[in-house]
PDB file as gemmi writes it, atoms N, CA and C in Angstrom:
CRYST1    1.000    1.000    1.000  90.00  90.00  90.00 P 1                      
ATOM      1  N   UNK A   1      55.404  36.424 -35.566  1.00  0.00           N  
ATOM      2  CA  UNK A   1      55.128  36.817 -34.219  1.00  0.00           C  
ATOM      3  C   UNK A   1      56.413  37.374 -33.627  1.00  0.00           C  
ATOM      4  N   UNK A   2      56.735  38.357 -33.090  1.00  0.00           N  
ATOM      5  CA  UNK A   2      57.495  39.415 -32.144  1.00  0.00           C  
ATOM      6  C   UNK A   2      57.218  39.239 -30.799  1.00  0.00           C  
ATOM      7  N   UNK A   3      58.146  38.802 -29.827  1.00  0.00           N  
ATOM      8  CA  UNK A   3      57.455  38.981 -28.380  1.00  0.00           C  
ATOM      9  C   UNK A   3      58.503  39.659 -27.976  1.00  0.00           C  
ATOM     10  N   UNK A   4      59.117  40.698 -27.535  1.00  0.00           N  
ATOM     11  CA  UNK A   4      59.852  41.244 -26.681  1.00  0.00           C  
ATOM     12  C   UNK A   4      60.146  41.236 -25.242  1.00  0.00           C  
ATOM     13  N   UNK A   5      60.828  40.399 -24.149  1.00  0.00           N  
ATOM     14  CA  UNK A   5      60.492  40.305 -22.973  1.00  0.00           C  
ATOM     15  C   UNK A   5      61.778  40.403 -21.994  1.00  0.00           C  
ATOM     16  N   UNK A   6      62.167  40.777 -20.895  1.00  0.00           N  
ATOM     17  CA  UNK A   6      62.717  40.813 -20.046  1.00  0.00           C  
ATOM     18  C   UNK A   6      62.799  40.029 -18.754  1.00  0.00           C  
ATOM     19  N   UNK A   7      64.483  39.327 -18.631  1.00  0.00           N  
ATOM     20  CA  UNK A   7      63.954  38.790 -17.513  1.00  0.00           C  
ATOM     21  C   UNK A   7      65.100  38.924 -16.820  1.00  0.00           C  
ATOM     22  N   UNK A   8      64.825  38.424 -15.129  1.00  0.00           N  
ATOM     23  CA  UNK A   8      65.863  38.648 -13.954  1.00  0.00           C  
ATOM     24  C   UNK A   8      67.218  38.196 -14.507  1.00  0.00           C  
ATOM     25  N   UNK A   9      67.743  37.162 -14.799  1.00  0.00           N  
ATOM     26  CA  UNK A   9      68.427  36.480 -14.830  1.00  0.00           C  
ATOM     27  C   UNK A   9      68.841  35.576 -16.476  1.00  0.00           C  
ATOM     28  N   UNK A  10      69.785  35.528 -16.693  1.00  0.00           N  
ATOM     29  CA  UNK A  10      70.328  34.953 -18.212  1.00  0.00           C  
ATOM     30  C   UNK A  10      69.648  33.688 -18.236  1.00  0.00           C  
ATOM     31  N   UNK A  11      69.816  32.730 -17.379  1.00  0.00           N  
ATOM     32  CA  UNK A  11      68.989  31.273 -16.993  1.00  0.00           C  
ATOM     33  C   UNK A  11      67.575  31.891 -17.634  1.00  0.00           C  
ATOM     34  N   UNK A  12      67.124  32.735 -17.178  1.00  0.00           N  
ATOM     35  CA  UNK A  12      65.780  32.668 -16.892  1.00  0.00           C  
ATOM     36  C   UNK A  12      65.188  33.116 -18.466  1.00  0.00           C  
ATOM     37  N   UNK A  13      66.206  34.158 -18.942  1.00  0.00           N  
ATOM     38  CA  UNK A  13      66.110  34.562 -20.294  1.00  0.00           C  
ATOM     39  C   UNK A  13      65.952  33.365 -21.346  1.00  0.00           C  
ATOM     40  N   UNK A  14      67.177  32.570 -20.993  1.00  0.00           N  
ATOM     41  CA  UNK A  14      67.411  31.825 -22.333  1.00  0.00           C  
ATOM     42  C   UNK A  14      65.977  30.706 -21.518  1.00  0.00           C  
ATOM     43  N   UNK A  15      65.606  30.150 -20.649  1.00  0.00           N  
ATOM     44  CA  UNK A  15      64.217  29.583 -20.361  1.00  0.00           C  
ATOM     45  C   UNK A  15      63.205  30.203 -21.216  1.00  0.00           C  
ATOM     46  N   UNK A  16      62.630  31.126 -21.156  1.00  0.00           N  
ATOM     47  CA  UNK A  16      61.605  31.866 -21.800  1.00  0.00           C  
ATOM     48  C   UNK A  16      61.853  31.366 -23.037  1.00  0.00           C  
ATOM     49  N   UNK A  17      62.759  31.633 -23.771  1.00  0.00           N  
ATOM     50  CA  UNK A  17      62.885  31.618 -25.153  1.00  0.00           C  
ATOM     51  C   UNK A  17      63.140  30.379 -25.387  1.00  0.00           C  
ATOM     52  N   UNK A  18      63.439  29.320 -25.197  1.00  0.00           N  
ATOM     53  CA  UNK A  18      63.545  28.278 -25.407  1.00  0.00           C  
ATOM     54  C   UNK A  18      62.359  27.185 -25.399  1.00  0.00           C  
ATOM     55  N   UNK A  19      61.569  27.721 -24.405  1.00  0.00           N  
ATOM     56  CA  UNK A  19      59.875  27.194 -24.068  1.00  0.00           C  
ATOM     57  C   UNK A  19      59.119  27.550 -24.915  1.00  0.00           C  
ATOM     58  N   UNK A  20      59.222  28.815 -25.908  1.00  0.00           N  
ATOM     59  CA  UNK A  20      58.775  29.079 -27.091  1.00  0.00           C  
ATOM     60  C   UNK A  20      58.339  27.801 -28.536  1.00  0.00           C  
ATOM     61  N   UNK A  21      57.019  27.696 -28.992  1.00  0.00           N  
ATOM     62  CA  UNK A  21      57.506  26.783 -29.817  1.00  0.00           C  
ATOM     63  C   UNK A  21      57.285  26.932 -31.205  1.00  0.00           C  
ATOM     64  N   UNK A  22      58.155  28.387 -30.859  1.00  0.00           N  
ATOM     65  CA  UNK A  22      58.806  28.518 -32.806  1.00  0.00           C  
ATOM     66  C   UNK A  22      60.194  29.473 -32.586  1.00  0.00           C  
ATOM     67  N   UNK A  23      60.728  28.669 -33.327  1.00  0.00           N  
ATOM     68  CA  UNK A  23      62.424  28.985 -32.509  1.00  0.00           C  
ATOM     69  C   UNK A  23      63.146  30.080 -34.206  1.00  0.00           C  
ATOM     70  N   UNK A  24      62.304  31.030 -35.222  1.00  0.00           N  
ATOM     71  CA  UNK A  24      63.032  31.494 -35.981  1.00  0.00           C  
ATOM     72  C   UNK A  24      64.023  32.577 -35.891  1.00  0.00           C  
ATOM     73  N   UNK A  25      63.664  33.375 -34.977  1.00  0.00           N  
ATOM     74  CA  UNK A  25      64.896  34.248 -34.326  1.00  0.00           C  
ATOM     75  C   UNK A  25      64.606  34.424 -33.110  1.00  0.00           C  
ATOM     76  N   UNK A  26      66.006  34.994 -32.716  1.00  0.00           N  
ATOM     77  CA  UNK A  26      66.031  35.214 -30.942  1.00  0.00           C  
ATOM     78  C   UNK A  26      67.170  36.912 -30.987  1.00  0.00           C  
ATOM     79  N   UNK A  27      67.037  37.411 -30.274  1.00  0.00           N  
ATOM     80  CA  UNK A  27      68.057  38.321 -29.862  1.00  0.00           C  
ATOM     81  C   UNK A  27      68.426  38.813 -28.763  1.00  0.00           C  
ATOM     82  N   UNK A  28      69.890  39.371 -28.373  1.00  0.00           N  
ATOM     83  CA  UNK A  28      70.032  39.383 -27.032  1.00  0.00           C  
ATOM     84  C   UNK A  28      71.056  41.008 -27.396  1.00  0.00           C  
ATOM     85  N   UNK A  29      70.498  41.805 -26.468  1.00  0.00           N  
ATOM     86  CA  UNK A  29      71.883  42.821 -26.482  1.00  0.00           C  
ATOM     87  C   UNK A  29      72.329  42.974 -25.132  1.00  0.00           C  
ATOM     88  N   UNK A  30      73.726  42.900 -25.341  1.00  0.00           N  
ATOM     89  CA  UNK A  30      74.524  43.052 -24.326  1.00  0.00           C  
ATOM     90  C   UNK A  30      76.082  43.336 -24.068  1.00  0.00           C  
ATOM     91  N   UNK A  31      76.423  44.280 -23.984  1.00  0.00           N  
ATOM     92  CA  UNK A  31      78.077  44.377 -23.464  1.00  0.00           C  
ATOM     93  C   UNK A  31      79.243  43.176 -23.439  1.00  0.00           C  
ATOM     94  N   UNK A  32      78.791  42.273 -22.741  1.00  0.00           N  
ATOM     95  CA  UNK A  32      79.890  41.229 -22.419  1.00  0.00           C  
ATOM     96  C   UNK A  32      79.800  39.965 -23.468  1.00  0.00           C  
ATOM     97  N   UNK A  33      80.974  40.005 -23.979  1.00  0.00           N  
ATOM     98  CA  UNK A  33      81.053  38.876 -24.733  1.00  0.00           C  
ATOM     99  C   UNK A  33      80.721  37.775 -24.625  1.00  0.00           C  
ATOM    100  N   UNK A  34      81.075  37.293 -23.227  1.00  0.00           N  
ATOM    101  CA  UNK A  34      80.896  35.887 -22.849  1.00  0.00           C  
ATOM    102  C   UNK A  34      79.140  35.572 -22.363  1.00  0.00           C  
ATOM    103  N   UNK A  35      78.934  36.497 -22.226  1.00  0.00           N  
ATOM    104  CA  UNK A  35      77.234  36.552 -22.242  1.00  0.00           C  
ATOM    105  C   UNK A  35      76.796  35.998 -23.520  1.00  0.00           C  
ATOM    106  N   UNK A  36      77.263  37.103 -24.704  1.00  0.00           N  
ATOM    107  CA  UNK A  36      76.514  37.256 -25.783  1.00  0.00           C  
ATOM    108  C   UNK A  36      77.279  35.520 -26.550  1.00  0.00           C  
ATOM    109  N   UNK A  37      78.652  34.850 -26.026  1.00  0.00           N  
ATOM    110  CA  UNK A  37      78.944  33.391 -26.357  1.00  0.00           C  
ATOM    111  C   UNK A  37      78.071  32.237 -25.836  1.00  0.00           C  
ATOM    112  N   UNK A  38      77.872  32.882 -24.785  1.00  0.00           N  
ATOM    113  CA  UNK A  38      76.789  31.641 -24.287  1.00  0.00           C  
ATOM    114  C   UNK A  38      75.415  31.413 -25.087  1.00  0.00           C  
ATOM    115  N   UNK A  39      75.096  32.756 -25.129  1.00  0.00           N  
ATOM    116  CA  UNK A  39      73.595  32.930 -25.647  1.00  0.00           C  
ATOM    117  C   UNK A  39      73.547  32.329 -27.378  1.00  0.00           C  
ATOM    118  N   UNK A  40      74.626  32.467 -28.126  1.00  0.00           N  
ATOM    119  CA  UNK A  40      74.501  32.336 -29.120  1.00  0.00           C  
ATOM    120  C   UNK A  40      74.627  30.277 -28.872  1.00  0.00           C  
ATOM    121  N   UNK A  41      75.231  29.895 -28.053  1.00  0.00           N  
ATOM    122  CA  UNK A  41      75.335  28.480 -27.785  1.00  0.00           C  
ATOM    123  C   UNK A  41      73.869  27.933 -27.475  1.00  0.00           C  
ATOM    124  N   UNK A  42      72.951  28.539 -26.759  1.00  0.00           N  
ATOM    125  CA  UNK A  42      72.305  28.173 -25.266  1.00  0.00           C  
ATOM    126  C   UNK A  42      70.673  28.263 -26.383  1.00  0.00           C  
ATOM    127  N   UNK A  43      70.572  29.272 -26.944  1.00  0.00           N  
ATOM    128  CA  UNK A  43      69.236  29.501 -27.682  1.00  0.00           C  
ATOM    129  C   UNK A  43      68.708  29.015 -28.852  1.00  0.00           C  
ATOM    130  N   UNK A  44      67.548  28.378 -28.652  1.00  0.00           N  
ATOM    131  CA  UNK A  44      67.054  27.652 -29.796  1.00  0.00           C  
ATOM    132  C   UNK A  44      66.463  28.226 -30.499  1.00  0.00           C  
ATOM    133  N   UNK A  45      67.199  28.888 -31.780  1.00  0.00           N  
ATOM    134  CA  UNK A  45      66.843  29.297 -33.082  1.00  0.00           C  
ATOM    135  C   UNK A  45      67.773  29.066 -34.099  1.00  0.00           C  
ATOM    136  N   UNK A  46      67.144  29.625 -34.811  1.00  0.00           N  
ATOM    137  CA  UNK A  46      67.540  29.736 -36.436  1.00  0.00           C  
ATOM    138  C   UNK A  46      68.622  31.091 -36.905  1.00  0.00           C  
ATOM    139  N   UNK A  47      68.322  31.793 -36.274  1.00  0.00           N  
ATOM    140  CA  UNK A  47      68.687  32.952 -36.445  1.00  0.00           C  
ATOM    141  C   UNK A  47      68.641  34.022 -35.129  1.00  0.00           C  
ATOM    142  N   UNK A  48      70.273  33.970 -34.445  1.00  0.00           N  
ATOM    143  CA  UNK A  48      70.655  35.071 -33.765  1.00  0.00           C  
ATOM    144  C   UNK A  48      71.041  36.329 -33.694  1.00  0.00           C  
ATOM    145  N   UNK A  49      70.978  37.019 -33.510  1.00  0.00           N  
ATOM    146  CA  UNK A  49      71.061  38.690 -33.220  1.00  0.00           C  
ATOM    147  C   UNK A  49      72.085  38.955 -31.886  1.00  0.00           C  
ATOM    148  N   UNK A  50      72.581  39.954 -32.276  1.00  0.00           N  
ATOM    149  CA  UNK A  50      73.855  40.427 -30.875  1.00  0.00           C  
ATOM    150  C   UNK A  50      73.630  41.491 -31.080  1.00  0.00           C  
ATOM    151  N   UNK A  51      72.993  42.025 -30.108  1.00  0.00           N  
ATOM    152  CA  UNK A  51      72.987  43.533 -30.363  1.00  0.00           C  
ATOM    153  C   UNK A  51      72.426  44.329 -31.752  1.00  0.00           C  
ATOM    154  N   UNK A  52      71.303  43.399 -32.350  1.00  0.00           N  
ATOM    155  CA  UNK A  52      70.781  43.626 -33.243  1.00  0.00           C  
ATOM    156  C   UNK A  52      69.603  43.632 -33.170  1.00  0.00           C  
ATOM    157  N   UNK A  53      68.461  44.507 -33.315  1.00  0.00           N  
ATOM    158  CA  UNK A  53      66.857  44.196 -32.510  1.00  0.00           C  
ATOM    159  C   UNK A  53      66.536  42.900 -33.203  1.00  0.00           C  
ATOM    160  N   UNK A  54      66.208  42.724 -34.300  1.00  0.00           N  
ATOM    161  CA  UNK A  54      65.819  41.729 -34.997  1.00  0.00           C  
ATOM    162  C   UNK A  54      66.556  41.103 -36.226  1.00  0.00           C  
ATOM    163  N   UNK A  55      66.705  39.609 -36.173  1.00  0.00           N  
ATOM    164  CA  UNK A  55      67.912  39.061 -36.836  1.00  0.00           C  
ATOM    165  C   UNK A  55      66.781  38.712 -38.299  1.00  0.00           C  
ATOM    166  N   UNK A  56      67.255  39.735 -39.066  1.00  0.00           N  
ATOM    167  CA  UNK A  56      66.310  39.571 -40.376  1.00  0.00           C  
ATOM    168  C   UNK A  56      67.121  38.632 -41.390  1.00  0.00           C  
ATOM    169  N   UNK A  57      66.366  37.956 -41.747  1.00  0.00           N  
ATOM    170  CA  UNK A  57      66.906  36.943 -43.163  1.00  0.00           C  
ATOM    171  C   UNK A  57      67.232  37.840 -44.633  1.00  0.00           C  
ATOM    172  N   UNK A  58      68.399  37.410 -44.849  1.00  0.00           N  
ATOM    173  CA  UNK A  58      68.499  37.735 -46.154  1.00  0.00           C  
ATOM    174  C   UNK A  58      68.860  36.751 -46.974  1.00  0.00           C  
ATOM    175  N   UNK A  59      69.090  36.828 -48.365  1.00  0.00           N  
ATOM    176  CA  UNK A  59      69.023  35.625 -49.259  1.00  0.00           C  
ATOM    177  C   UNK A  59      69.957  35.118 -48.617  1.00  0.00           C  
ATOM    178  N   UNK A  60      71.268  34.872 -48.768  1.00  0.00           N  
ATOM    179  CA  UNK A  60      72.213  33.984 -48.398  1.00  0.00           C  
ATOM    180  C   UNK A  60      71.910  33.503 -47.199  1.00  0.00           C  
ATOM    181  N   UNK A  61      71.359  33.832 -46.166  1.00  0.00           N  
ATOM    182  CA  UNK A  61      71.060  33.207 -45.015  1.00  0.00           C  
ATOM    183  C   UNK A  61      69.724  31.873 -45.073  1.00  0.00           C  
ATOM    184  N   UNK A  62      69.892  30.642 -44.693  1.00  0.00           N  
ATOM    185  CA  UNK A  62      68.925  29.527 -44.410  1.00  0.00           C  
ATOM    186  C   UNK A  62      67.860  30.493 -43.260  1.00  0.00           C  
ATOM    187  N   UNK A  63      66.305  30.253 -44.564  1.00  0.00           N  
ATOM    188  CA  UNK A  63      65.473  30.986 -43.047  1.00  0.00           C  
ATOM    189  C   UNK A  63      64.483  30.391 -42.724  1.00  0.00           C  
ATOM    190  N   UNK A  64      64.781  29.106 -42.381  1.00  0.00           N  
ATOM    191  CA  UNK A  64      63.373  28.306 -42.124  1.00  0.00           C  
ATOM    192  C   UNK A  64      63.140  27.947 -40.839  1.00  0.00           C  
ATOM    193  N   UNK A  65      63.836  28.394 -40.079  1.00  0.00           N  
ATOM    194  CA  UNK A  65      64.122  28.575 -38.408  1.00  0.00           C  
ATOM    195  C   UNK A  65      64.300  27.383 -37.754  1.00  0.00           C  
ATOM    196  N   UNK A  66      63.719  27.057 -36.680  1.00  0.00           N  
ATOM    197  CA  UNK A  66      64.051  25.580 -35.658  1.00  0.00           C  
ATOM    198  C   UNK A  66      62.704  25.596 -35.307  1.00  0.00           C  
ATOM    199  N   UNK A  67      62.153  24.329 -35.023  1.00  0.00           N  
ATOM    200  CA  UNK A  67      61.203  23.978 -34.615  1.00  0.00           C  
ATOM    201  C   UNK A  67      60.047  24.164 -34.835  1.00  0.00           C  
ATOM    202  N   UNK A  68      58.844  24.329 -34.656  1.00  0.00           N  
ATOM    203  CA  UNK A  68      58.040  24.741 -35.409  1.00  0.00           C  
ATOM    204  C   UNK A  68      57.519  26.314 -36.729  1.00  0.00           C  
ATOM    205  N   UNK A  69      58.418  26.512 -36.632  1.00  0.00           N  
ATOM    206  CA  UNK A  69      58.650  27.555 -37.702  1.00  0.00           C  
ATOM    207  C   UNK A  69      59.531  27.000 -39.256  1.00  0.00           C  
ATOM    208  N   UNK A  70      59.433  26.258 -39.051  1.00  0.00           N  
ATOM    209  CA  UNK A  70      60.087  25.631 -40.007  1.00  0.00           C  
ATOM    210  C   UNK A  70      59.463  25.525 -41.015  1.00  0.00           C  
ATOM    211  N   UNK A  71      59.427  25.487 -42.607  1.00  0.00           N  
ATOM    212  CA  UNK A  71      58.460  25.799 -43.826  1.00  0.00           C  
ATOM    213  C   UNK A  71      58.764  25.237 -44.890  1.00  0.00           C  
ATOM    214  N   UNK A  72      57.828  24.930 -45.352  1.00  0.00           N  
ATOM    215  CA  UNK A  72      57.518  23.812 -46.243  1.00  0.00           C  
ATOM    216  C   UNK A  72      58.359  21.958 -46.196  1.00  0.00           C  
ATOM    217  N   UNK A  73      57.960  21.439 -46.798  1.00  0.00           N  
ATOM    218  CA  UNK A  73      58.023  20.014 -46.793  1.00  0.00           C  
ATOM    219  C   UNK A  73      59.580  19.579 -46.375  1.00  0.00           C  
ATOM    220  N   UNK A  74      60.438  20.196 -46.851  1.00  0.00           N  
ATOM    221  CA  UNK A  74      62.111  19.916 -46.663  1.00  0.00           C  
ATOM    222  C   UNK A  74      62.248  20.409 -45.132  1.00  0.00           C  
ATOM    223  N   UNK A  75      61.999  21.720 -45.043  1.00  0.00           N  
ATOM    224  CA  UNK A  75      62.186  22.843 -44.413  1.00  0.00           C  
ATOM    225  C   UNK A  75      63.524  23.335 -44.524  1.00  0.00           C  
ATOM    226  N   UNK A  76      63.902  23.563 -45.418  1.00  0.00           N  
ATOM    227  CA  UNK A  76      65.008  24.343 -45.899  1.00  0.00           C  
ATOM    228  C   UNK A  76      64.576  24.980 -47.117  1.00  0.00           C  
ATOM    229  N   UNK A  77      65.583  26.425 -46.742  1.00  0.00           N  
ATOM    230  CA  UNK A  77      65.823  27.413 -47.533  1.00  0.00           C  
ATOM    231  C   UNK A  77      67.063  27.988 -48.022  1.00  0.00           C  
ATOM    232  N   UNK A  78      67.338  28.917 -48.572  1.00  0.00           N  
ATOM    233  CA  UNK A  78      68.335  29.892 -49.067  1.00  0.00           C  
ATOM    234  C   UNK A  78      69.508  28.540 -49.398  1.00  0.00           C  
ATOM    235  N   UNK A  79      70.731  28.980 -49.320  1.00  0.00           N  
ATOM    236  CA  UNK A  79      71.992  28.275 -49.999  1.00  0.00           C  
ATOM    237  C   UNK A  79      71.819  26.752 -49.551  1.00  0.00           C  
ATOM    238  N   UNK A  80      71.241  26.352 -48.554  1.00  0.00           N  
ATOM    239  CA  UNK A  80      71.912  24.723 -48.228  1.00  0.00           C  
ATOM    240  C   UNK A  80      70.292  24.357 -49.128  1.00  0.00           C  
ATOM    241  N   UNK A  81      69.252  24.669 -49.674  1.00  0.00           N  
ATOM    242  CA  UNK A  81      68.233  24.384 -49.977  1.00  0.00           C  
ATOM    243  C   UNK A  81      68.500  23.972 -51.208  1.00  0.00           C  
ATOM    244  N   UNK A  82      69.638  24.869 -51.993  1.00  0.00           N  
ATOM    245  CA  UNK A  82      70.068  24.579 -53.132  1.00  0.00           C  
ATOM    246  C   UNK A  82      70.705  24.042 -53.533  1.00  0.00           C  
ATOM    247  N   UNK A  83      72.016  23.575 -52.259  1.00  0.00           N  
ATOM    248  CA  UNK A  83      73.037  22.767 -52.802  1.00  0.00           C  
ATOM    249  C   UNK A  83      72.092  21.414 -52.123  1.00  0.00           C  
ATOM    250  N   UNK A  84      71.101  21.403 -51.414  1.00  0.00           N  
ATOM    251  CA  UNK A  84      70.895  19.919 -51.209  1.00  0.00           C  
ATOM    252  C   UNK A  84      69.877  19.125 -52.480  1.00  0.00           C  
ATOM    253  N   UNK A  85      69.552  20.015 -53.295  1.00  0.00           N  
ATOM    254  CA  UNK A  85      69.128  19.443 -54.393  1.00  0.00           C  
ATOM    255  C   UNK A  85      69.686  20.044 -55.960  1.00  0.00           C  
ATOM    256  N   UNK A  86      70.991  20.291 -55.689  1.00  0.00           N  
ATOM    257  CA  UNK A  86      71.681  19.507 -56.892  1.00  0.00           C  
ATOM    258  C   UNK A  86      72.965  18.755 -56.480  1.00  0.00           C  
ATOM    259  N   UNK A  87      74.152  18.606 -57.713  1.00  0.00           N  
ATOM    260  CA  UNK A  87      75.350  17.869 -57.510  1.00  0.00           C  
ATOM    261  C   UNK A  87      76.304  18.877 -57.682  1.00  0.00           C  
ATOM    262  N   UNK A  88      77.716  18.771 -57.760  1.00  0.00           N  
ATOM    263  CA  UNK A  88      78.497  19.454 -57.969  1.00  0.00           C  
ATOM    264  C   UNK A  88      79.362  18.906 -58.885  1.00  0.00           C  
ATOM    265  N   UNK A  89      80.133  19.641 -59.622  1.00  0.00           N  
ATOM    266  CA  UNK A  89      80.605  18.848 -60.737  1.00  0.00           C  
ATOM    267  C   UNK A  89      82.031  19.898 -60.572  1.00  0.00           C  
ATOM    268  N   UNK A  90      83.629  19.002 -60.818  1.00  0.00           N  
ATOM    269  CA  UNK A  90      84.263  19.364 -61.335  1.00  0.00           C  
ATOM    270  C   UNK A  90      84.951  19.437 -62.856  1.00  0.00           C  
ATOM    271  N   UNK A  91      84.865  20.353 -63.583  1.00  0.00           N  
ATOM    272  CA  UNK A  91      85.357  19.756 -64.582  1.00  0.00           C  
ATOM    273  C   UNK A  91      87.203  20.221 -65.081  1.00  0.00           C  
ATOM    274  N   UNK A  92      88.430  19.847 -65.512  1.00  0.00           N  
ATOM    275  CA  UNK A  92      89.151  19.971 -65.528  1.00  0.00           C  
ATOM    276  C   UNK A  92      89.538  19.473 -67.439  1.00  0.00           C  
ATOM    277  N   UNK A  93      90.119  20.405 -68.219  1.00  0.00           N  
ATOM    278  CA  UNK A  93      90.205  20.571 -69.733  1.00  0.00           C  
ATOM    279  C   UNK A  93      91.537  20.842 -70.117  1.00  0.00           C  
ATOM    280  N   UNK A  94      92.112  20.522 -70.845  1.00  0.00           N  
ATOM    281  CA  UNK A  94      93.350  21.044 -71.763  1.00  0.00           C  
ATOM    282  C   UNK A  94      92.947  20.702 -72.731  1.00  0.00           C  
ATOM    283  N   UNK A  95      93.725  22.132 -74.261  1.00  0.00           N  
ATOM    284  CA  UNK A  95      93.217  22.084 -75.290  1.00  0.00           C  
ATOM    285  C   UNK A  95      94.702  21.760 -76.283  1.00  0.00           C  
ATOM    286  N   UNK A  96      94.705  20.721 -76.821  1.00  0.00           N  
ATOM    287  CA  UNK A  96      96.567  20.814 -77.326  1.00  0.00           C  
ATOM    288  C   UNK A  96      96.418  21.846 -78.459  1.00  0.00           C  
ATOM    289  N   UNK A  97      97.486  22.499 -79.329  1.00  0.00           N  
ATOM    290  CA  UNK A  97      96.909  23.134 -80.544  1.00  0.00           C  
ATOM    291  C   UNK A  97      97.164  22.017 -81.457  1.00  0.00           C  
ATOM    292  N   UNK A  98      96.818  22.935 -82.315  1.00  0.00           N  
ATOM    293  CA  UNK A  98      96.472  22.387 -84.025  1.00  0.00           C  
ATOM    294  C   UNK A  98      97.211  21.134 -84.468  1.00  0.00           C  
ATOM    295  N   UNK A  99      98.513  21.585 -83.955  1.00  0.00           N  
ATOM    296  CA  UNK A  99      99.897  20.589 -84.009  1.00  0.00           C  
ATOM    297  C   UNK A  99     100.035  19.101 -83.981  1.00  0.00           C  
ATOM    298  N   UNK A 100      99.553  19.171 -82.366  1.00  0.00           N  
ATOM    299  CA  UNK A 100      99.340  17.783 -81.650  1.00  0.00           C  
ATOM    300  C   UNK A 100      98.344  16.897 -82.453  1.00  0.00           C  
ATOM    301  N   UNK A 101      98.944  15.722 -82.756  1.00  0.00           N  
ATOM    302  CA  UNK A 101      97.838  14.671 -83.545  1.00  0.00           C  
ATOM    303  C   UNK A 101      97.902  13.560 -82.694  1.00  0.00           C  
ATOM    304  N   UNK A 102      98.608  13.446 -80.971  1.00  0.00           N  
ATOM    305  CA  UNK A 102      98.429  12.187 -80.733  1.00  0.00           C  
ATOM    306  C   UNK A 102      98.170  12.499 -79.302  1.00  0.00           C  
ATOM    307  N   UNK A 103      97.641  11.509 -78.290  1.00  0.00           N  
ATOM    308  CA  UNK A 103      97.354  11.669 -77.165  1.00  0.00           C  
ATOM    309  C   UNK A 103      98.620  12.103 -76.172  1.00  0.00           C  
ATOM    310  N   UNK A 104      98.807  12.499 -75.244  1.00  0.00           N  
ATOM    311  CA  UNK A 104      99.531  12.507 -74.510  1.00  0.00           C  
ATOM    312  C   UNK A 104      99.376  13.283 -73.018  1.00  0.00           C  
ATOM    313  N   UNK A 105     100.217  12.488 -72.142  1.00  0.00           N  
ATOM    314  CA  UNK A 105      99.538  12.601 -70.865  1.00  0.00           C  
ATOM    315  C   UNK A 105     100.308  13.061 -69.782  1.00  0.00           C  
ATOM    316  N   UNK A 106     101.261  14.185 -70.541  1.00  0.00           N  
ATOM    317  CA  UNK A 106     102.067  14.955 -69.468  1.00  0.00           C  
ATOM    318  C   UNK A 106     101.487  16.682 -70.386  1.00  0.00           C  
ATOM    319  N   UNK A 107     102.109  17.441 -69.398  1.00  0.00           N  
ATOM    320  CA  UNK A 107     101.842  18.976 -69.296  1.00  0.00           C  
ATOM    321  C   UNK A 107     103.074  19.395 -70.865  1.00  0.00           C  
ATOM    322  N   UNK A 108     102.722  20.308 -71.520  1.00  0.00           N  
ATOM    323  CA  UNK A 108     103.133  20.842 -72.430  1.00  0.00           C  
ATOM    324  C   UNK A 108     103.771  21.980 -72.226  1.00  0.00           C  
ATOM    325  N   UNK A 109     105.512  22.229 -72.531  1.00  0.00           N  
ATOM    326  CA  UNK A 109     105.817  23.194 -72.448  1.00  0.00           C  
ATOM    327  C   UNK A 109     106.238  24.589 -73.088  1.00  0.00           C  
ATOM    328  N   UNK A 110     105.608  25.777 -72.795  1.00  0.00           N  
ATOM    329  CA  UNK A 110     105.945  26.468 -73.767  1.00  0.00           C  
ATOM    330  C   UNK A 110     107.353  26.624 -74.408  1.00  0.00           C  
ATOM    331  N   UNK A 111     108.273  26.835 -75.569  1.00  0.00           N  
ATOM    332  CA  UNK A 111     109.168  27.350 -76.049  1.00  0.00           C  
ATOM    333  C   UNK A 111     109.554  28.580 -75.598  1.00  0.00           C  
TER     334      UNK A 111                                                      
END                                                                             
């Protein structure tokens, strides 16, 4: 759903959109920064736009929005969907050569 709407006042803007109850994108264009800081603070979605008509999802972006737009059972998507169901693993290796026949537990230096 798309609603496009205009209103008197920034209050009154971020009201509208917030009374909404599916919060997956919002957008605002406007000149002044501190407008477009508030708005990105003040609006309940998933996905903001500045001066962008519509804040489209792409893979790397989470697009399961806020509030009732939200999808499937987790409601997460894209990168945090993935790292929240696996682990992370570091792994760290040295290989001695051929030479070495015994353990040892400092750094090796070349000749």
């Amino acid at each position: 759903m798309l609603t496009i709407g205009a209103a008197a006042t920034y209050e009154e803007a971020i009201a509208l959109v917030n009374a909404q109850p599916f919060g997956n994108g919002a957008a605002i264009f406007t000149r002044d920064g501190g407008t477009a800081r508030r708005f990105k603070l003040d609006v309940q979605a998933g996905m903001v736009g500045i001066n962008v008509p519509i804040p489209t999802p792409v893979a790397y972006y989470s697009f399961g929005g806020w509030k009732d737009s939200l999808l499937g059972d987790t409601h997460i998507h894209g990168p945090e969907g993935v790292r929240f169901c696996t682990r992370a693993k570091a792994i760290t290796e040295r290989w001695p050569g051929a030479t070495v026949h015994a353990a040892t537990m400092s750094f090796e230096r070349e000749a």
